[in-house]
Chimera marker file (.cmm) of the C-alpha trace (Angstrom):
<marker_set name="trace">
<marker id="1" x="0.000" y="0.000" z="0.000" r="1" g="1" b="0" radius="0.5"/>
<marker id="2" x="1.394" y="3.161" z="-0.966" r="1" g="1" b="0" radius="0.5"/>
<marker id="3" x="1.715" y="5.576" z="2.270" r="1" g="1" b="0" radius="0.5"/>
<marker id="4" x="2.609" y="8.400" z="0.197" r="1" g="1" b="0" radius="0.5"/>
<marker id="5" x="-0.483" y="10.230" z="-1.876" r="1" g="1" b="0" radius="0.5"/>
<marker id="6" x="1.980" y="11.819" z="-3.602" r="1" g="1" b="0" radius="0.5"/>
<marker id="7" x="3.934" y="9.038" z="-5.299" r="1" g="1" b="0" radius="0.5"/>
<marker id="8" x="0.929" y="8.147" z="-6.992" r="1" g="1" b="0" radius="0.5"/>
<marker id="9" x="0.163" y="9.211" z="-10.412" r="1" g="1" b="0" radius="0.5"/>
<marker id="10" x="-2.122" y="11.933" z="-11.299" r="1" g="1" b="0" radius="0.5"/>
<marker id="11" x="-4.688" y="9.749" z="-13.046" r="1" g="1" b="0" radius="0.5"/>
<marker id="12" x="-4.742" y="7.635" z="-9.912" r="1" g="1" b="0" radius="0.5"/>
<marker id="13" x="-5.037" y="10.448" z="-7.770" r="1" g="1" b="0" radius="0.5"/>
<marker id="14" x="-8.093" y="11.483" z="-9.752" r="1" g="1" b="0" radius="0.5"/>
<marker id="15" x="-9.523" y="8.344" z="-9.700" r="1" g="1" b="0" radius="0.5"/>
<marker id="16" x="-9.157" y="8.045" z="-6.123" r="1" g="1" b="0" radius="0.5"/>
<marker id="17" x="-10.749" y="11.576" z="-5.795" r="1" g="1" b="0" radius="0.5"/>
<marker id="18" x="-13.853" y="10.997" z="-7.739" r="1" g="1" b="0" radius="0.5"/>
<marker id="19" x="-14.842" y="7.669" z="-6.214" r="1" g="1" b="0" radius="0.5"/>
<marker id="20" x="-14.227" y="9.294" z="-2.695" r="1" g="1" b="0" radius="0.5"/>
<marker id="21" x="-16.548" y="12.575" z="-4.104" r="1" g="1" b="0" radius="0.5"/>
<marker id="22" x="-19.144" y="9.616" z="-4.957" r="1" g="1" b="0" radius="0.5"/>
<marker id="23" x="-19.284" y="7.742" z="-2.096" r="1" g="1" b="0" radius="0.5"/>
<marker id="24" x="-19.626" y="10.821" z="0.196" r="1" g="1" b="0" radius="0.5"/>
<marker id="25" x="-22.497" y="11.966" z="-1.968" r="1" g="1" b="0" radius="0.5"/>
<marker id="26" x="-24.644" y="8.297" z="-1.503" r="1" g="1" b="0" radius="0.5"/>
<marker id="27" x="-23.831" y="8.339" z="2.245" r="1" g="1" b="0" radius="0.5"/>
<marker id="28" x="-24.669" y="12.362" z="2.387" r="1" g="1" b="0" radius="0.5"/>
<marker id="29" x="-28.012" y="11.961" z="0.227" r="1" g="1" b="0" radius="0.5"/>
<marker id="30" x="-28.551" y="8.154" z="1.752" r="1" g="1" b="0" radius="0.5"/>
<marker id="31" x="-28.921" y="10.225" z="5.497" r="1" g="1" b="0" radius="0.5"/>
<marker id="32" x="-31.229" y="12.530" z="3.858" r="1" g="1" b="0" radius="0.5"/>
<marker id="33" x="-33.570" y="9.602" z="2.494" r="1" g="1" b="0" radius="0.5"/>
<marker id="34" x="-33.249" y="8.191" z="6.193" r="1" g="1" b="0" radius="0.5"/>
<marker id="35" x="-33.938" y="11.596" z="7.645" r="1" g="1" b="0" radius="0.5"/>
<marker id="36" x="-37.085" y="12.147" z="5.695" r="1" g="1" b="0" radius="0.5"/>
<marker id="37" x="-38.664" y="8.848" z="6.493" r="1" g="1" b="0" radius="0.5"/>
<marker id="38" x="-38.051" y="9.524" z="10.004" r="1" g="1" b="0" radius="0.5"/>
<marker id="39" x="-40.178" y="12.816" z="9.736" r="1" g="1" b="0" radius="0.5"/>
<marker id="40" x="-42.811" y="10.740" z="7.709" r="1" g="1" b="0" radius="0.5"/>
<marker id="41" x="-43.319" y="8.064" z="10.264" r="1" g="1" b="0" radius="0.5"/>
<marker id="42" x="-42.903" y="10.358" z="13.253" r="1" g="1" b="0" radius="0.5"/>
<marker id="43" x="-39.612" y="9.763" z="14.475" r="1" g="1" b="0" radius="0.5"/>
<marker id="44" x="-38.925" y="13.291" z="13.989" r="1" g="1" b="0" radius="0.5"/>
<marker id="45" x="-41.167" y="16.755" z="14.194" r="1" g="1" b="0" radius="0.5"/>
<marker id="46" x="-41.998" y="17.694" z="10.220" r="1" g="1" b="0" radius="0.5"/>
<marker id="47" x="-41.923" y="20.703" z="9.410" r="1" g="1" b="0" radius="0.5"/>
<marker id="48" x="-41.852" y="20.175" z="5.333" r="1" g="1" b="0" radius="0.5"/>
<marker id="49" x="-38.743" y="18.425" z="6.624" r="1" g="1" b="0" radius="0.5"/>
<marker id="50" x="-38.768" y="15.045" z="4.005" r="1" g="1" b="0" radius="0.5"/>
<marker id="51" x="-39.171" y="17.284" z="0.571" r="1" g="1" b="0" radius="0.5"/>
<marker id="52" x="-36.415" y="19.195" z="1.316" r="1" g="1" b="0" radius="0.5"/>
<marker id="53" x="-34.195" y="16.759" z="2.222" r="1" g="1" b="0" radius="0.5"/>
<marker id="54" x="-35.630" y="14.902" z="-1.404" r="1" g="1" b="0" radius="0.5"/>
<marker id="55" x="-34.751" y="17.403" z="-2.865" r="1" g="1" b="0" radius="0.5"/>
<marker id="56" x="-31.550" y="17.429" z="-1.461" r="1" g="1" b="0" radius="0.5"/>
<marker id="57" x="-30.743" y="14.021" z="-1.863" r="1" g="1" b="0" radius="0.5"/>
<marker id="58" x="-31.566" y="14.659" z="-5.437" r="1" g="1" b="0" radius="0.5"/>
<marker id="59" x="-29.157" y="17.415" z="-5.852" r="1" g="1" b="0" radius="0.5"/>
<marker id="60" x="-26.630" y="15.557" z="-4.070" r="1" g="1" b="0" radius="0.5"/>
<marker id="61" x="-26.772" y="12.403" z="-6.468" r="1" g="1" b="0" radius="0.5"/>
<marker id="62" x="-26.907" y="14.644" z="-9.444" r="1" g="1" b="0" radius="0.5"/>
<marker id="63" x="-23.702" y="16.748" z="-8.599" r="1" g="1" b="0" radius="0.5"/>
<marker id="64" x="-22.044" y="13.207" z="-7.217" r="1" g="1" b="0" radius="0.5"/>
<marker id="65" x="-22.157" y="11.231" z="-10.945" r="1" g="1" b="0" radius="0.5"/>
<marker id="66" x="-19.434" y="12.898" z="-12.482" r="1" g="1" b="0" radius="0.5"/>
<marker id="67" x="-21.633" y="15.229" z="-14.322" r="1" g="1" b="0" radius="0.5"/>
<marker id="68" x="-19.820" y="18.411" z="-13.559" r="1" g="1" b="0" radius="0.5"/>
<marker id="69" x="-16.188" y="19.157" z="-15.503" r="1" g="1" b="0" radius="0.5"/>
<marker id="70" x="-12.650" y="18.685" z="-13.207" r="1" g="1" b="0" radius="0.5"/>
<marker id="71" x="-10.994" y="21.638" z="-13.370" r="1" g="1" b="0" radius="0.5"/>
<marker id="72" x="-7.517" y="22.172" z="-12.882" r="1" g="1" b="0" radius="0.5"/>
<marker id="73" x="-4.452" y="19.194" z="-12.305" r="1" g="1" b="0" radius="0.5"/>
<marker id="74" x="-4.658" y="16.454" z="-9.190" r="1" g="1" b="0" radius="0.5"/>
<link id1="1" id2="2" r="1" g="1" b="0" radius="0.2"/>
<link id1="2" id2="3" r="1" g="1" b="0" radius="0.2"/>
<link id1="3" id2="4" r="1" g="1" b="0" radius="0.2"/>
<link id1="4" id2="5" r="1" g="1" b="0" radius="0.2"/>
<link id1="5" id2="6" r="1" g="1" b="0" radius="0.2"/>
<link id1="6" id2="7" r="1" g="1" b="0" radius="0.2"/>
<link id1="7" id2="8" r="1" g="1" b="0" radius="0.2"/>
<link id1="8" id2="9" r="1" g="1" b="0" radius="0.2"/>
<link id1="9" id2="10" r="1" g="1" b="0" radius="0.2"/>
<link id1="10" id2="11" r="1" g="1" b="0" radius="0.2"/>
<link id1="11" id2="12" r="1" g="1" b="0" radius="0.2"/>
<link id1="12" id2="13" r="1" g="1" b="0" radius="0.2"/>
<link id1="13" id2="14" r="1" g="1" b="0" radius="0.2"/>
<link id1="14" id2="15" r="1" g="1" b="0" radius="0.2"/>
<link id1="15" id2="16" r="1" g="1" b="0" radius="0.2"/>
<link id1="16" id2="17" r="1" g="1" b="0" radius="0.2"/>
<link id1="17" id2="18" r="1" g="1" b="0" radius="0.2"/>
<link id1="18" id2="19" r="1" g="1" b="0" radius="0.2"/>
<link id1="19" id2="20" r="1" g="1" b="0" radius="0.2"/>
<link id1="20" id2="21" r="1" g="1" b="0" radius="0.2"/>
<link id1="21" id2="22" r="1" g="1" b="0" radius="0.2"/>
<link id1="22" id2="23" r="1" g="1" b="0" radius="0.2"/>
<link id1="23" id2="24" r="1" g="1" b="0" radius="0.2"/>
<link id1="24" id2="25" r="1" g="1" b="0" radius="0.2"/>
<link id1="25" id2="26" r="1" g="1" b="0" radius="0.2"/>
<link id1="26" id2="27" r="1" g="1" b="0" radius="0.2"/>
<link id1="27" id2="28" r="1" g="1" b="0" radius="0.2"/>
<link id1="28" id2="29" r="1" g="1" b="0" radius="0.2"/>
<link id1="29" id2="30" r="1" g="1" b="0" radius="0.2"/>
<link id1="30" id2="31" r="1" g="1" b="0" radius="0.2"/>
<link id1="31" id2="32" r="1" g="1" b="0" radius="0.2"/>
<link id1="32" id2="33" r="1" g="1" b="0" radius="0.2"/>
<link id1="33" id2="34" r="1" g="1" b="0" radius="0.2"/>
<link id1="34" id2="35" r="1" g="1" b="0" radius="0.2"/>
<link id1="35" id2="36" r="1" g="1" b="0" radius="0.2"/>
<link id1="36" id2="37" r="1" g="1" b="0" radius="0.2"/>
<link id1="37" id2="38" r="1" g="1" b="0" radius="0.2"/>
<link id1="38" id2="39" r="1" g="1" b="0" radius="0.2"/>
<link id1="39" id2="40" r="1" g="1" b="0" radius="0.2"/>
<link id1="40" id2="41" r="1" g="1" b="0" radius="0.2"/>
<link id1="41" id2="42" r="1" g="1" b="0" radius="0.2"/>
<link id1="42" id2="43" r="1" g="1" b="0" radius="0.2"/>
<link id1="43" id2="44" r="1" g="1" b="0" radius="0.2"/>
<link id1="44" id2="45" r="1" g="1" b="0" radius="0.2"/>
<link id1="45" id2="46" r="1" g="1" b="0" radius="0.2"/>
<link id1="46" id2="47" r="1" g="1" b="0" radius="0.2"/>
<link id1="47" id2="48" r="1" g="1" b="0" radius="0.2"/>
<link id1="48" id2="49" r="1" g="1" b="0" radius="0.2"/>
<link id1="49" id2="50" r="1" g="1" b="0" radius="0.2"/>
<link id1="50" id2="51" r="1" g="1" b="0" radius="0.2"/>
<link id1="51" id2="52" r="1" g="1" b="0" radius="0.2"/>
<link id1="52" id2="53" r="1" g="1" b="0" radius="0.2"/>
<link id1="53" id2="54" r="1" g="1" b="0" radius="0.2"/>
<link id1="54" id2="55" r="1" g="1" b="0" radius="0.2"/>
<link id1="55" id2="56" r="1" g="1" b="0" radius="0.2"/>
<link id1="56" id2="57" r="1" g="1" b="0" radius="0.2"/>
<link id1="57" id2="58" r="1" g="1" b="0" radius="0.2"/>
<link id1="58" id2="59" r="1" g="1" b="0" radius="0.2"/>
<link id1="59" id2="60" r="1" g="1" b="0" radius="0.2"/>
<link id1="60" id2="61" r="1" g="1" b="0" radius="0.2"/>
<link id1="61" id2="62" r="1" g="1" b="0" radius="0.2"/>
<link id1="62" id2="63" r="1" g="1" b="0" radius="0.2"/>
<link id1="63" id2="64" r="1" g="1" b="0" radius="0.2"/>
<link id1="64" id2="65" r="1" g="1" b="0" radius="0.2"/>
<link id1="65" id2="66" r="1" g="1" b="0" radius="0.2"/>
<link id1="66" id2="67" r="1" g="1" b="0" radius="0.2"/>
<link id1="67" id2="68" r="1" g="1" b="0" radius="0.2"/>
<link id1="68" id2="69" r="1" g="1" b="0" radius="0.2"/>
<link id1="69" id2="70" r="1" g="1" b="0" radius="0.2"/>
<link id1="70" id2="71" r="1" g="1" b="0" radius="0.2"/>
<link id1="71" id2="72" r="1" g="1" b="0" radius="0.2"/>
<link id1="72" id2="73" r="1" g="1" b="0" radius="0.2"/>
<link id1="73" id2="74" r="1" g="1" b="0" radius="0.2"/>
</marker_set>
């Protein structure tokens, strides 16, 4: 295992990056899903709570695919 980020290659590096940007956006829209069923079944006080976080689980998965250019060098 390399202990050094920087001995690895760019593309690697960017690799790495992206699927680290991904899997933080399914766990971060993932606790927004959970969140809003909470509200729904009571677990939590609603207060237009579960479309909001929708619709920021949405957002979230959206910007998380790799849709959105890489700018500048790893």
């Amino acid at each position: 295992m390399v202990q050094d980020w920087n001995l690895l290659s760019d593309d690697l590096q960017l690799a790495l990056s992206r699927e680290a940007l991904r899997r933080a956006a399914d766990t971060i829209a993932e606790q927004a899903e959970v969140l809003a069923s909470e509200m729904e079944t009571g677990g939590l006080i609603d207060r237009g709570g579960p479309d909001a976080l929708r619709l920021l689980a949405h957002v979230v998965r959206i910007n998380g695919e790799g849709t959105a250019p890489v700018g500048g060098h790893a």
